[in-house]
mmCIF file as Biopython writes it, N, C-alpha, C and O atoms, coordinates in Angstrom:
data_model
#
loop_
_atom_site.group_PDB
_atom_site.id
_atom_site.type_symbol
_atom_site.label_atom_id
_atom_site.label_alt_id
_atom_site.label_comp_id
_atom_site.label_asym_id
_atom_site.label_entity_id
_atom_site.label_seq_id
_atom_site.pdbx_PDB_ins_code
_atom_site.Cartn_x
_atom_site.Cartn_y
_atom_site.Cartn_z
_atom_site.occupancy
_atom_site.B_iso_or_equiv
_atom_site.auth_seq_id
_atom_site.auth_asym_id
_atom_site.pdbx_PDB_model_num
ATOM 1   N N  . UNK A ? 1  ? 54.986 -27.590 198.191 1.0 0.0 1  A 1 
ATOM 2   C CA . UNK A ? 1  ? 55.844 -27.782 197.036 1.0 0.0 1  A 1 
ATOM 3   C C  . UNK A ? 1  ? 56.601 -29.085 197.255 1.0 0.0 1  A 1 
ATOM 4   O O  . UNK A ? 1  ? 57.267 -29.203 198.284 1.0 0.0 1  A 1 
ATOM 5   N N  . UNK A ? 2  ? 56.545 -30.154 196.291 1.0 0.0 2  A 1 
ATOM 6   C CA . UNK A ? 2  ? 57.143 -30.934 196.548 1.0 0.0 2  A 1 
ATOM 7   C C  . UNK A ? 2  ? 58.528 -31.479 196.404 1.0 0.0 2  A 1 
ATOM 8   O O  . UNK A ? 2  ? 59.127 -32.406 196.948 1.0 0.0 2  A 1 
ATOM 9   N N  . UNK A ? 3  ? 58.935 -30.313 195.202 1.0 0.0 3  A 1 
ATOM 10  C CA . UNK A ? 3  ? 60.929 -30.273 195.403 1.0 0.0 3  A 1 
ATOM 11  C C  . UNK A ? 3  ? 61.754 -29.740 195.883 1.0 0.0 3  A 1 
ATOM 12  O O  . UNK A ? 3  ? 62.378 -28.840 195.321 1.0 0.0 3  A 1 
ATOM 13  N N  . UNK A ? 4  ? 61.955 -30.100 196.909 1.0 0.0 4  A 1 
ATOM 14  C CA . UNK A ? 4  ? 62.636 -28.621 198.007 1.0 0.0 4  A 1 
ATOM 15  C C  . UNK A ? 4  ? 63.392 -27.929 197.201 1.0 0.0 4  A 1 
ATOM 16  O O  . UNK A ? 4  ? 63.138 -26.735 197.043 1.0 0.0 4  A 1 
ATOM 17  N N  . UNK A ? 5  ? 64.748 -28.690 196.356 1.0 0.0 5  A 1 
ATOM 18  C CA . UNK A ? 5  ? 65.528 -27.800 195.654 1.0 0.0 5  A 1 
ATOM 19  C C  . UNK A ? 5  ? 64.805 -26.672 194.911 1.0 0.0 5  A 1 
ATOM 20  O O  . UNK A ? 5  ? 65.375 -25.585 195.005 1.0 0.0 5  A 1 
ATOM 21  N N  . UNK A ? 6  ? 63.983 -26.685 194.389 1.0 0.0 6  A 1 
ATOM 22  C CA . UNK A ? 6  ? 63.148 -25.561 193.454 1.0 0.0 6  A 1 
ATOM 23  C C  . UNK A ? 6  ? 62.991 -24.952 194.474 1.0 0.0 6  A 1 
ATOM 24  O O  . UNK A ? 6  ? 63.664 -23.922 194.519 1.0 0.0 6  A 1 
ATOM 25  N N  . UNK A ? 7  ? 61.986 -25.275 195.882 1.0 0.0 7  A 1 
ATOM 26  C CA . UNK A ? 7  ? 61.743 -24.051 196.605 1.0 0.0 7  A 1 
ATOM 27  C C  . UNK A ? 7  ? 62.846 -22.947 196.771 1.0 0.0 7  A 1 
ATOM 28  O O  . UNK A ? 7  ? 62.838 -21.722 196.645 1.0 0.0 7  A 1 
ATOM 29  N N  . UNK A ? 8  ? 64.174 -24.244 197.239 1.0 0.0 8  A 1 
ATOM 30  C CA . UNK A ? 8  ? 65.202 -23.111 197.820 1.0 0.0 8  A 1 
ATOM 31  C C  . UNK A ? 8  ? 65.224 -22.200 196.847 1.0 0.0 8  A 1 
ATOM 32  O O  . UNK A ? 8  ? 64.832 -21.055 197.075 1.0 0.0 8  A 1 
ATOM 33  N N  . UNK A ? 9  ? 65.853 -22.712 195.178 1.0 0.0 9  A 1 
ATOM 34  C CA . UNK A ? 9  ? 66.004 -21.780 194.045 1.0 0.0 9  A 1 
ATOM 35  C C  . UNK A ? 9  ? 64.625 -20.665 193.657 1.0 0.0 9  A 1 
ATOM 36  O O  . UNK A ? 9  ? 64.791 -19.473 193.398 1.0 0.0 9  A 1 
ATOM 37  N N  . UNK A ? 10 ? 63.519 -21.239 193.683 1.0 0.0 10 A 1 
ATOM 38  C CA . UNK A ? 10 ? 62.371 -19.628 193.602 1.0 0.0 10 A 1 
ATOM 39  C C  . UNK A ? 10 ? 62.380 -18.932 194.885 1.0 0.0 10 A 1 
ATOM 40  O O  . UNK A ? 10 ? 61.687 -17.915 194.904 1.0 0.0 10 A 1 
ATOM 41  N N  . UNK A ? 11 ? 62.970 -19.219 195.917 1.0 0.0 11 A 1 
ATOM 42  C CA . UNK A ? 11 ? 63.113 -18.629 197.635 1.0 0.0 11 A 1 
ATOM 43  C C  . UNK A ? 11 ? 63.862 -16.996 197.446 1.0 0.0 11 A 1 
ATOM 44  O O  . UNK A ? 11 ? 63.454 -15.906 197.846 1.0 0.0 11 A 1 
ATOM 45  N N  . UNK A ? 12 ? 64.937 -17.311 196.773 1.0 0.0 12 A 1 
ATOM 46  C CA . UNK A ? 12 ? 65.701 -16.193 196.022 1.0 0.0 12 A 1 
ATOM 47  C C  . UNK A ? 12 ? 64.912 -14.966 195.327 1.0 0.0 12 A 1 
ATOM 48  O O  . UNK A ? 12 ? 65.369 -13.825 195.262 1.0 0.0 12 A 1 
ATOM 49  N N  . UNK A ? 13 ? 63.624 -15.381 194.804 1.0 0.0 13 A 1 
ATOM 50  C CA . UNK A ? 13 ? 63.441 -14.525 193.705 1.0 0.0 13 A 1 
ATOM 51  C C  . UNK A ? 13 ? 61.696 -14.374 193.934 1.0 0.0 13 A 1 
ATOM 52  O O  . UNK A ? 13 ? 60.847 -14.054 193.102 1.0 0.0 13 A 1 
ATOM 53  N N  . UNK A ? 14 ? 61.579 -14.636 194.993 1.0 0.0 14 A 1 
ATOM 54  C CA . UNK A ? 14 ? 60.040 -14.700 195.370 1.0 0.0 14 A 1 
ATOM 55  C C  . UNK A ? 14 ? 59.226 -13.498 195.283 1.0 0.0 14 A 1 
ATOM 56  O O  . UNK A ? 14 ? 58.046 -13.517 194.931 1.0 0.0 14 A 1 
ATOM 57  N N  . UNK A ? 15 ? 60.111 -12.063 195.729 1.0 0.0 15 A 1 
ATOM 58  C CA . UNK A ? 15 ? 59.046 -10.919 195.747 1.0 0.0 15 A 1 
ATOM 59  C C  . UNK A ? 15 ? 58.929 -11.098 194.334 1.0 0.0 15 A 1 
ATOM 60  O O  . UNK A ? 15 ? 57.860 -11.355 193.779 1.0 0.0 15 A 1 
ATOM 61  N N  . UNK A ? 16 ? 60.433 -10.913 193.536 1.0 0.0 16 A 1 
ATOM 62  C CA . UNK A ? 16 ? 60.164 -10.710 192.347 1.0 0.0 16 A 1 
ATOM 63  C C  . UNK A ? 16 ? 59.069 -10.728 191.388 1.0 0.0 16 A 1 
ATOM 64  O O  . UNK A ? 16 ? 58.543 -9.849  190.704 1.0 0.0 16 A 1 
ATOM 65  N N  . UNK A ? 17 ? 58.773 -12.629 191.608 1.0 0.0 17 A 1 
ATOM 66  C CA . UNK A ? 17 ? 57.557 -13.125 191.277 1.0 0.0 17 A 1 
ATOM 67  C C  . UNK A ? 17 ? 56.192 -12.581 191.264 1.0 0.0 17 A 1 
ATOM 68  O O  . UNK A ? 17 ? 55.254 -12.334 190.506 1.0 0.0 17 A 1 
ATOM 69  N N  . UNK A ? 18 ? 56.522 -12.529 192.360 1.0 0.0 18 A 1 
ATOM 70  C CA . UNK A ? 18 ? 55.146 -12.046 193.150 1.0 0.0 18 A 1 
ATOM 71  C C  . UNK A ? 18 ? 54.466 -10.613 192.337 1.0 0.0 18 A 1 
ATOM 72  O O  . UNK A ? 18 ? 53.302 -10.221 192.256 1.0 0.0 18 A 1 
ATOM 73  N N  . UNK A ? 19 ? 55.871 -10.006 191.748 1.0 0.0 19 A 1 
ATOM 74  C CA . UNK A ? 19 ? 55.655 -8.364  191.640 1.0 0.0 19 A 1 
ATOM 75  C C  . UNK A ? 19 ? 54.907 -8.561  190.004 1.0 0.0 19 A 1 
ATOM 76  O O  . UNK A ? 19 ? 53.961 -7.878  189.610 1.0 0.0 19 A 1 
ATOM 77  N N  . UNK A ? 20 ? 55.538 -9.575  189.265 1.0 0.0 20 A 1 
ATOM 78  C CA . UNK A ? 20 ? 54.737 -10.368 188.325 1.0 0.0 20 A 1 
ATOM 79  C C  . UNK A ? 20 ? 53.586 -10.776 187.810 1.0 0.0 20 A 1 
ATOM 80  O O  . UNK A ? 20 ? 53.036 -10.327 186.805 1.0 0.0 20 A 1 
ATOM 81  N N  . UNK A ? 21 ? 53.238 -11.600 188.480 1.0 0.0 21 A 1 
ATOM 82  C CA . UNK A ? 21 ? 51.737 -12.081 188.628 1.0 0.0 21 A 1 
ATOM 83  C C  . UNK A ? 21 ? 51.167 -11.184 189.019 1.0 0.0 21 A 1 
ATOM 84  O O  . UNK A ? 21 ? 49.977 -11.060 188.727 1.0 0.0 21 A 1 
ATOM 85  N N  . UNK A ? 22 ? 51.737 -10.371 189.714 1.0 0.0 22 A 1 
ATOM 86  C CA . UNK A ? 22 ? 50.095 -9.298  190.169 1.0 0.0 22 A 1 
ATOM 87  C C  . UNK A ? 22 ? 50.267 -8.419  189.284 1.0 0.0 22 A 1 
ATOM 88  O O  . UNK A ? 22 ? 49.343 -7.607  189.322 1.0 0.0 22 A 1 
ATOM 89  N N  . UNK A ? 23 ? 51.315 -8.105  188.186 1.0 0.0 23 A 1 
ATOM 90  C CA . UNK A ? 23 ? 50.726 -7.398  187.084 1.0 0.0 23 A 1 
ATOM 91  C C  . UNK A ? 23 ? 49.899 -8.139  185.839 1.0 0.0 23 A 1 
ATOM 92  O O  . UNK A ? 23 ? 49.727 -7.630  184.732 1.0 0.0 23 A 1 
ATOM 93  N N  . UNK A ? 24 ? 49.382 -9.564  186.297 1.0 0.0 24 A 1 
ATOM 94  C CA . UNK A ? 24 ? 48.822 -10.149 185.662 1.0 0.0 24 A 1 
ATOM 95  C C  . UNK A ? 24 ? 47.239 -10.705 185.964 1.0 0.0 24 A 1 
ATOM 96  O O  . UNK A ? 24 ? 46.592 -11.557 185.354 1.0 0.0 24 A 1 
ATOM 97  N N  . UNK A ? 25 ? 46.879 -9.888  187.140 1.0 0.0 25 A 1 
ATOM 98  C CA . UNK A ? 25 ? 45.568 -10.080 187.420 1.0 0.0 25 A 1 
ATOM 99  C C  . UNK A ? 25 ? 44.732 -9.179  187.317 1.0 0.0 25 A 1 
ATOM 100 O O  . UNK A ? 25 ? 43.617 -9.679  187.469 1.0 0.0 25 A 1 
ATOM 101 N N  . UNK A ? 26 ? 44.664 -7.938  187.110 1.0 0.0 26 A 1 
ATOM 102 C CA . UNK A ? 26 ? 43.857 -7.087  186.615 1.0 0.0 26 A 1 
ATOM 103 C C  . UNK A ? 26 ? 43.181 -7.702  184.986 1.0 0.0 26 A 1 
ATOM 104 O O  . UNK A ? 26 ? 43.662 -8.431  184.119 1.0 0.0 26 A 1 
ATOM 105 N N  . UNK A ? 27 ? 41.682 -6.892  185.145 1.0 0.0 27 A 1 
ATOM 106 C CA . UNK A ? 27 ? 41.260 -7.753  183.620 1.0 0.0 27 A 1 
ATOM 107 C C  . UNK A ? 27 ? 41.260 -6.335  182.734 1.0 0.0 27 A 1 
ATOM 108 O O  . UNK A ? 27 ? 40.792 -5.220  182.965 1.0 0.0 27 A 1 
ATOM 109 N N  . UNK A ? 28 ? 41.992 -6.891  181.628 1.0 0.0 28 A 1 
ATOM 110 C CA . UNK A ? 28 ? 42.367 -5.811  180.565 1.0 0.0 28 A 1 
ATOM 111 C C  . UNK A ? 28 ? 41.829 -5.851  179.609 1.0 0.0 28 A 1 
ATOM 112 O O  . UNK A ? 28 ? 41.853 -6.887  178.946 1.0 0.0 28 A 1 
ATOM 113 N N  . UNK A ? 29 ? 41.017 -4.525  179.106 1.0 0.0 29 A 1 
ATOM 114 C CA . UNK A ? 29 ? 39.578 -4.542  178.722 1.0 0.0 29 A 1 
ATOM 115 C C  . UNK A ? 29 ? 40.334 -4.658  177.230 1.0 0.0 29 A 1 
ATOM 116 O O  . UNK A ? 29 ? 39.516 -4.879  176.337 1.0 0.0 29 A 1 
ATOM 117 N N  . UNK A ? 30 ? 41.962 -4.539  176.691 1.0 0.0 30 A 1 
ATOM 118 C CA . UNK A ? 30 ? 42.168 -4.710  175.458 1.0 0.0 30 A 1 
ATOM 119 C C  . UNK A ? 30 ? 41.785 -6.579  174.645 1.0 0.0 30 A 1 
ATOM 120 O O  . UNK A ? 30 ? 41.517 -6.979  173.513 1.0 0.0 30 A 1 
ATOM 121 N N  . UNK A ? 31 ? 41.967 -7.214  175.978 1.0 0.0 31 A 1 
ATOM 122 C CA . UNK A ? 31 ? 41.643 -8.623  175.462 1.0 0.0 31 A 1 
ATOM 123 C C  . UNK A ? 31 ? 40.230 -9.346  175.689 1.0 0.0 31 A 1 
ATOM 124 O O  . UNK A ? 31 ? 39.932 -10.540 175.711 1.0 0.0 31 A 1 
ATOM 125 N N  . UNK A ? 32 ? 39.604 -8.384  175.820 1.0 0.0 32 A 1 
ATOM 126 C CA . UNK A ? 32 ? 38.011 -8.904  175.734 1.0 0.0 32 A 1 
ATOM 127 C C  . UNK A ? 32 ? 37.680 -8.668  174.170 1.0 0.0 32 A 1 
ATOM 128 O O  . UNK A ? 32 ? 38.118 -7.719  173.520 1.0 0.0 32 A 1 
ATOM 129 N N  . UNK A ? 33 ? 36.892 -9.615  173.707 1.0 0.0 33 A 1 
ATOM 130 C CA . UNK A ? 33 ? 35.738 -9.594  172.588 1.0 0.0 33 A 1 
ATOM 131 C C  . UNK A ? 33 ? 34.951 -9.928  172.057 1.0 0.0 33 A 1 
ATOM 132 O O  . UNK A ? 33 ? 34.764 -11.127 171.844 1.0 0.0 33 A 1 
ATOM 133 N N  . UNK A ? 34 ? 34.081 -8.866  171.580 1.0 0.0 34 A 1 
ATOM 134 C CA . UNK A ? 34 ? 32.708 -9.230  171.345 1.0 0.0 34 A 1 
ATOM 135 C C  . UNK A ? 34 ? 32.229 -10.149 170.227 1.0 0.0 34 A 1 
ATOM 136 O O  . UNK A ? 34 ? 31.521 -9.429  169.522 1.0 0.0 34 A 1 
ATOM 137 N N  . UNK A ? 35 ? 32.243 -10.751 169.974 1.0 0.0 35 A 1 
ATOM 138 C CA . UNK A ? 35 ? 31.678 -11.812 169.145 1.0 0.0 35 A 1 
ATOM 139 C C  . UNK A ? 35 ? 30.313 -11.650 168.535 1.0 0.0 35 A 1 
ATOM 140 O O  . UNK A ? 35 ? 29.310 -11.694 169.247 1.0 0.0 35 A 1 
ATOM 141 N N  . UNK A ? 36 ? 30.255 -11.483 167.368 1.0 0.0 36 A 1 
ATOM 142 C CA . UNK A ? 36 ? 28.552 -11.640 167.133 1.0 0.0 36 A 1 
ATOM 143 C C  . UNK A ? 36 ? 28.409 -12.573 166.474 1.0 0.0 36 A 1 
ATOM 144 O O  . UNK A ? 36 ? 29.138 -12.974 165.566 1.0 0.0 36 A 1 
ATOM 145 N N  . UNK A ? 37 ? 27.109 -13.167 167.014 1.0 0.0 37 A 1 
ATOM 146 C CA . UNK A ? 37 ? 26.239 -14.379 166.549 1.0 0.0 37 A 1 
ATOM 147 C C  . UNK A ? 37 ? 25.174 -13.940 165.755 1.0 0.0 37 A 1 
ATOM 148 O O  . UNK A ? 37 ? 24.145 -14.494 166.144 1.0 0.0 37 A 1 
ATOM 149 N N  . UNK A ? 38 ? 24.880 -12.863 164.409 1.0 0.0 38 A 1 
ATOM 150 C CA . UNK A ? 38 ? 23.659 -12.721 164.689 1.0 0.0 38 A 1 
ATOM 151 C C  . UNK A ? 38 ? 22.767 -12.431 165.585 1.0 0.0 38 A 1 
ATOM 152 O O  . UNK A ? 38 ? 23.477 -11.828 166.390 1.0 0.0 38 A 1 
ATOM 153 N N  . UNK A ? 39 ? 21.544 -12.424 166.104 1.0 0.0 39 A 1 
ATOM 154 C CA . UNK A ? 39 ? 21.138 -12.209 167.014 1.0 0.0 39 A 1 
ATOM 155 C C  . UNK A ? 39 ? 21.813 -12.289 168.668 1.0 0.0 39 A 1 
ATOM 156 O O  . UNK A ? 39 ? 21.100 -11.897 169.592 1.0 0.0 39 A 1 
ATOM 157 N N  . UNK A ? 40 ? 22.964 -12.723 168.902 1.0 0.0 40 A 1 
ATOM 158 C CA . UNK A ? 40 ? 23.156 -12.666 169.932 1.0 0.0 40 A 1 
ATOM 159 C C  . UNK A ? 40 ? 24.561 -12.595 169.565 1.0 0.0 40 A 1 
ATOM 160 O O  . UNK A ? 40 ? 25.196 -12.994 168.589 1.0 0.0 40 A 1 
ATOM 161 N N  . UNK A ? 41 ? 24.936 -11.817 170.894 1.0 0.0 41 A 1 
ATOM 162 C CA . UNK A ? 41 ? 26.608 -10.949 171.111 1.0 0.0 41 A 1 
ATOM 163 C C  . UNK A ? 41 ? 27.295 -11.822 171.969 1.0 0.0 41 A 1 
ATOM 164 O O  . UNK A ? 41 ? 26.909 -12.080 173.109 1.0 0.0 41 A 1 
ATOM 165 N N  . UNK A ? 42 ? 28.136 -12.206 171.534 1.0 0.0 42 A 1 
ATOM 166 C CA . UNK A ? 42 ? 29.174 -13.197 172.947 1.0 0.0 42 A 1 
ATOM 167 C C  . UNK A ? 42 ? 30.441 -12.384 172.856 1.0 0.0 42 A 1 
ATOM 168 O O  . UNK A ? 42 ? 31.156 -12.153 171.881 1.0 0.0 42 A 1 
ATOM 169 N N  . UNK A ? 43 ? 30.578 -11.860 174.611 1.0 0.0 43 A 1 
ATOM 170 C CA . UNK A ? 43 ? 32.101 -11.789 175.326 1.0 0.0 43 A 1 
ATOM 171 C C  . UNK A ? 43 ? 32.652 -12.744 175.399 1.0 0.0 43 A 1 
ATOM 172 O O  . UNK A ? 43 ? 32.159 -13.803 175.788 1.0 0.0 43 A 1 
ATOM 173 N N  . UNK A ? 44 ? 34.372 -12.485 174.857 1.0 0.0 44 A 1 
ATOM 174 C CA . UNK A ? 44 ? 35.469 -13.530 174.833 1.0 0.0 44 A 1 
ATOM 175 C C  . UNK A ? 44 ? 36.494 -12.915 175.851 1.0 0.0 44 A 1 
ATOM 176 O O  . UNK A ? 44 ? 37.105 -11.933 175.428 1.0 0.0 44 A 1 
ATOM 177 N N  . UNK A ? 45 ? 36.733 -13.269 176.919 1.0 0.0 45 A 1 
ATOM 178 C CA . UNK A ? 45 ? 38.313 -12.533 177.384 1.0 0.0 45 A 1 
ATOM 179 C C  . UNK A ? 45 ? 38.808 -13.698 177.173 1.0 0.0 45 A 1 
ATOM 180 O O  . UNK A ? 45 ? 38.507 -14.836 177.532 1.0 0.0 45 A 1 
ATOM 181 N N  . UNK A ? 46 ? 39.948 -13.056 176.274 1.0 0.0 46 A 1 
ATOM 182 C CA . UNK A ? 46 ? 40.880 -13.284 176.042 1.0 0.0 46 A 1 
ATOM 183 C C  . UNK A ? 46 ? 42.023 -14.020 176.899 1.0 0.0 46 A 1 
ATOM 184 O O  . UNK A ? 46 ? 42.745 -14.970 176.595 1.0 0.0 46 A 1 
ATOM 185 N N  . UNK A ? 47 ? 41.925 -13.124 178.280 1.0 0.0 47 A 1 
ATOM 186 C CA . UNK A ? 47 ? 42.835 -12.890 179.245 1.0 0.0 47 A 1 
ATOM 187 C C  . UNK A ? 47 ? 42.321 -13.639 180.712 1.0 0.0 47 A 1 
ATOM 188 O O  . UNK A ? 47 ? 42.865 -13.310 181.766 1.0 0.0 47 A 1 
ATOM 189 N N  . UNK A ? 48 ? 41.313 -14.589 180.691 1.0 0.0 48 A 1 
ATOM 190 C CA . UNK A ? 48 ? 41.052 -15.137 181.744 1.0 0.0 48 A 1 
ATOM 191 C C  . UNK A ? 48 ? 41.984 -16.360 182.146 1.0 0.0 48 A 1 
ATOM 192 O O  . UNK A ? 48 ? 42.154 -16.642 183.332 1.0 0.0 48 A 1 
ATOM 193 N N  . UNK A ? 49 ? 42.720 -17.243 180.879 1.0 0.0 49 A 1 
ATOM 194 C CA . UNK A ? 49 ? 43.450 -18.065 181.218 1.0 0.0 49 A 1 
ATOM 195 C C  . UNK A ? 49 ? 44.750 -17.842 182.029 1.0 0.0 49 A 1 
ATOM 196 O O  . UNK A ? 49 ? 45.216 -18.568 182.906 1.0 0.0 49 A 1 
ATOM 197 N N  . UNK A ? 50 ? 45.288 -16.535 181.482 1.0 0.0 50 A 1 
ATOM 198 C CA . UNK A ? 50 ? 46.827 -15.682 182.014 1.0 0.0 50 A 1 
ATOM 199 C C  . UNK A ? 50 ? 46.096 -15.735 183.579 1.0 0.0 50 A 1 
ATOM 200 O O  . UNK A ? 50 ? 46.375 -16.632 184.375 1.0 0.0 50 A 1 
ATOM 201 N N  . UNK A ? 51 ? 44.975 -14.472 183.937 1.0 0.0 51 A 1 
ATOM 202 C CA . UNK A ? 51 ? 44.439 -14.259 185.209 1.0 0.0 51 A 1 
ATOM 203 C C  . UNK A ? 51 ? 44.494 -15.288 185.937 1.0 0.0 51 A 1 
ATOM 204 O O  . UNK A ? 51 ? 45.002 -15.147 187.049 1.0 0.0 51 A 1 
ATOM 205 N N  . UNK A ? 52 ? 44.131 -16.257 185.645 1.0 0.0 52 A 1 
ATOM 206 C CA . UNK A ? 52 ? 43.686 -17.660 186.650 1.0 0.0 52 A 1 
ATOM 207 C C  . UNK A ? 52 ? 44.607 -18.260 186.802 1.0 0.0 52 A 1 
ATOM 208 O O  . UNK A ? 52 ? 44.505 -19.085 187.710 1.0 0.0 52 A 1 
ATOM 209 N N  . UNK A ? 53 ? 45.960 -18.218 186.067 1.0 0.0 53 A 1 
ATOM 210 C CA . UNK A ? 53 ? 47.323 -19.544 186.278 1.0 0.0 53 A 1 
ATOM 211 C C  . UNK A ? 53 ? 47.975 -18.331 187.320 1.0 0.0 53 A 1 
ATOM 212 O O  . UNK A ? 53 ? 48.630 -18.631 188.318 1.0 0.0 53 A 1 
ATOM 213 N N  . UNK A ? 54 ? 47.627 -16.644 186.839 1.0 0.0 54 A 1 
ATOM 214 C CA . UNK A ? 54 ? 48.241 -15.405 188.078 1.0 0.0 54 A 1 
ATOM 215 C C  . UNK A ? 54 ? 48.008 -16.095 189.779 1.0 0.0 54 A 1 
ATOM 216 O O  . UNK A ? 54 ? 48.819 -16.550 190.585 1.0 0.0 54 A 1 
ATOM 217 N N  . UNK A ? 55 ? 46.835 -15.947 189.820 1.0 0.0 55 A 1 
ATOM 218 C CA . UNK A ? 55 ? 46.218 -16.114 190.540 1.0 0.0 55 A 1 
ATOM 219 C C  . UNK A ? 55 ? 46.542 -17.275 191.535 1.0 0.0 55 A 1 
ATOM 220 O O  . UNK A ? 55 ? 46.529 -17.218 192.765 1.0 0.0 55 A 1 
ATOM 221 N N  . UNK A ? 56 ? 46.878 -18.502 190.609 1.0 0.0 56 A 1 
ATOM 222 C CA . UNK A ? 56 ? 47.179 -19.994 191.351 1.0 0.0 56 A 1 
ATOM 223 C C  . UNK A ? 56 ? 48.613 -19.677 191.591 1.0 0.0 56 A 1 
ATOM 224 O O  . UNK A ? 56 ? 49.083 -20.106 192.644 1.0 0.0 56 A 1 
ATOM 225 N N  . UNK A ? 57 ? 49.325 -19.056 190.863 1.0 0.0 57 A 1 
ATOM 226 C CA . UNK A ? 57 ? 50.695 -18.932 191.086 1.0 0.0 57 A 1 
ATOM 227 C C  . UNK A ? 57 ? 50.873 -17.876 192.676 1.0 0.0 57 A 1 
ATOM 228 O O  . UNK A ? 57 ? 51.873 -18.118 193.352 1.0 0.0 57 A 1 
ATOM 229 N N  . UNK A ? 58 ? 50.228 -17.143 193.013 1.0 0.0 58 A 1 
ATOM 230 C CA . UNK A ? 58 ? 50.243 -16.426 193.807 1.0 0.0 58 A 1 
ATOM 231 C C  . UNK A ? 58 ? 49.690 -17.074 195.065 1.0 0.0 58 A 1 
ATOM 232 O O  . UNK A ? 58 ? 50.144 -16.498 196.054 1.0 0.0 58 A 1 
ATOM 233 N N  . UNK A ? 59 ? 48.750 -18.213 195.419 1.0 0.0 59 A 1 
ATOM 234 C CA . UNK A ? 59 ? 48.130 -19.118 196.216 1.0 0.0 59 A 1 
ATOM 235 C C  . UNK A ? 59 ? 48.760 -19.601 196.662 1.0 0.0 59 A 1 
ATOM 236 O O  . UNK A ? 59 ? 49.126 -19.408 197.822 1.0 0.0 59 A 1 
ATOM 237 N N  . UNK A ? 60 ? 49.364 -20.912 195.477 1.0 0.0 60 A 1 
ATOM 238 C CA . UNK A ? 60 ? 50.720 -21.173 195.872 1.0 0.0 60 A 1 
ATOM 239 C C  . UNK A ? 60 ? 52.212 -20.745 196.864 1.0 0.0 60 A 1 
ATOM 240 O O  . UNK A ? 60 ? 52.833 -21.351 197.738 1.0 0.0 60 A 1 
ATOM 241 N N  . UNK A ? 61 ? 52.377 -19.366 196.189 1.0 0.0 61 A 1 
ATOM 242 C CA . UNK A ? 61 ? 53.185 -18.813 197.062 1.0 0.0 61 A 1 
ATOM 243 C C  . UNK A ? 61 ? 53.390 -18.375 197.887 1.0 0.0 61 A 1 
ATOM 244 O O  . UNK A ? 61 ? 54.536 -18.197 198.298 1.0 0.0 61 A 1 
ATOM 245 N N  . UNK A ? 62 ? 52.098 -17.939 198.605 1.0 0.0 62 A 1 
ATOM 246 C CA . UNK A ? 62 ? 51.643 -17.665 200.058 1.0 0.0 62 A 1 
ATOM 247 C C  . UNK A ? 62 ? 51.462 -18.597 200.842 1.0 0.0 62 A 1 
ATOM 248 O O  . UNK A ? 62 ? 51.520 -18.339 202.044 1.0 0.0 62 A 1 
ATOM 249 N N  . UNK A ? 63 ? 51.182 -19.997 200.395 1.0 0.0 63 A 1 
ATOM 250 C CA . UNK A ? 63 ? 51.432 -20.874 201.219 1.0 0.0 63 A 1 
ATOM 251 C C  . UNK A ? 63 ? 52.800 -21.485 201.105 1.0 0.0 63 A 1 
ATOM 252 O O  . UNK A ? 63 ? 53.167 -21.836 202.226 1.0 0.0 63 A 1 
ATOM 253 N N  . UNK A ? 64 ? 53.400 -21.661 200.486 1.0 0.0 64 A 1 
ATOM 254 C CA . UNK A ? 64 ? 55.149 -21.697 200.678 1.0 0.0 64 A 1 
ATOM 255 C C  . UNK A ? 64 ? 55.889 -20.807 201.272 1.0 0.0 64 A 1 
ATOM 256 O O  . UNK A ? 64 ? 56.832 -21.296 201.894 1.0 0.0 64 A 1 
ATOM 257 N N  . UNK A ? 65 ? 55.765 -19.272 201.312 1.0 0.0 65 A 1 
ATOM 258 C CA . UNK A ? 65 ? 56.866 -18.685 201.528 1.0 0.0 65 A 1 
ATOM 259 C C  . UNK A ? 65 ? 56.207 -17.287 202.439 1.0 0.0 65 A 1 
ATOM 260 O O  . UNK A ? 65 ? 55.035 -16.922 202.341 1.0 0.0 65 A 1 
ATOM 261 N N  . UNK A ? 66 ? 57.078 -16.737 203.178 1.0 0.0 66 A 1 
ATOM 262 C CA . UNK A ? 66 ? 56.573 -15.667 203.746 1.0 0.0 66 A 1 
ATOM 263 C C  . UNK A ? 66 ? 56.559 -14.739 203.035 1.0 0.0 66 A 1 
ATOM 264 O O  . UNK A ? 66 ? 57.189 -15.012 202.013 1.0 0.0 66 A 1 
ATOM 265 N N  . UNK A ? 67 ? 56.044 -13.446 203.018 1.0 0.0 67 A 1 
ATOM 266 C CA . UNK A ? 67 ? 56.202 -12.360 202.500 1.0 0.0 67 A 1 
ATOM 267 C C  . UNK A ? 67 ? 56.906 -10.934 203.247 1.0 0.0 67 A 1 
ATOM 268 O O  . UNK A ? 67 ? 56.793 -11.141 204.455 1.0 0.0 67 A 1 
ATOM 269 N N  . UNK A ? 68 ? 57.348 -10.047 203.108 1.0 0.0 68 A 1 
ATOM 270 C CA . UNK A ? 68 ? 57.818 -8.662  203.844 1.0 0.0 68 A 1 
ATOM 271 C C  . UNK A ? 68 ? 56.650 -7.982  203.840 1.0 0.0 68 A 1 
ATOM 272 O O  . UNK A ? 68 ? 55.892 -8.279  202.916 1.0 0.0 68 A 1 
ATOM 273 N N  . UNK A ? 69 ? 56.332 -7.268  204.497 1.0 0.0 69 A 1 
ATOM 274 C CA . UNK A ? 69 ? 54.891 -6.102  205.115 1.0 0.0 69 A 1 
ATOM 275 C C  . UNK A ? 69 ? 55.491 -4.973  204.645 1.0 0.0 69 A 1 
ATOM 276 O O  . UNK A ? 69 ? 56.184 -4.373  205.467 1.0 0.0 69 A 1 
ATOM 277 N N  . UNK A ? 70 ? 55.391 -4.405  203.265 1.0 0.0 70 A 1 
ATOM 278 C CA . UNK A ? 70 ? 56.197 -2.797  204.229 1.0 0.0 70 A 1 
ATOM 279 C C  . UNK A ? 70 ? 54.774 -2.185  202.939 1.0 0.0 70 A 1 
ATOM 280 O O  . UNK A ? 70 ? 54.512 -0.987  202.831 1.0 0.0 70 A 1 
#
C-alpha cells in the first residue's frame, strides 16, 4: 500500500472488511442470466465484477495486514 496514512486508518477496521468481502464472493445464482440468442443460450453473471474487485480486495489485505486465527 502506498499511503501509509490510509493503511494506519483501514488498520482499525480490517476484520471488519474482511467480514465484507467475503460476503461478496460466493456466486449468487440470483444474478446469473440466461440470455437467448435464438439458437443459442448465453449465461450472464451478473455478479462476476462485485466477486473479482471481493477477491482483489481481500489479496490485498493479506498482504498488508495480519489477521487473528480463532
Amino acid at each position: 500500500m502506498y499511503n501509509n496514512s490510509l493503511k494506519i486508518l483501514l488498520s482499525q477496521n480490517v476484520e471488519e472488511l474482511a467480514q465484507i468481502a467475503l460476503l461478496e464472493t460466493p456466486i449468487k445464482k440470483e444474478l446469473i442470466v440466461t440470455v437467448d440468442l435464438g439458437p443459442f443460450k448465453h449465461t450472464v453473471d451478473n455478479g462476476s465484477q462485485i466477486r473479482k474487485a471481493s477477491f482483489g480486495l481481500l489479496e490485498n489485505m493479506v498482504e498488508q495486514y495480519s489477521f487473528n486465527q480463532s
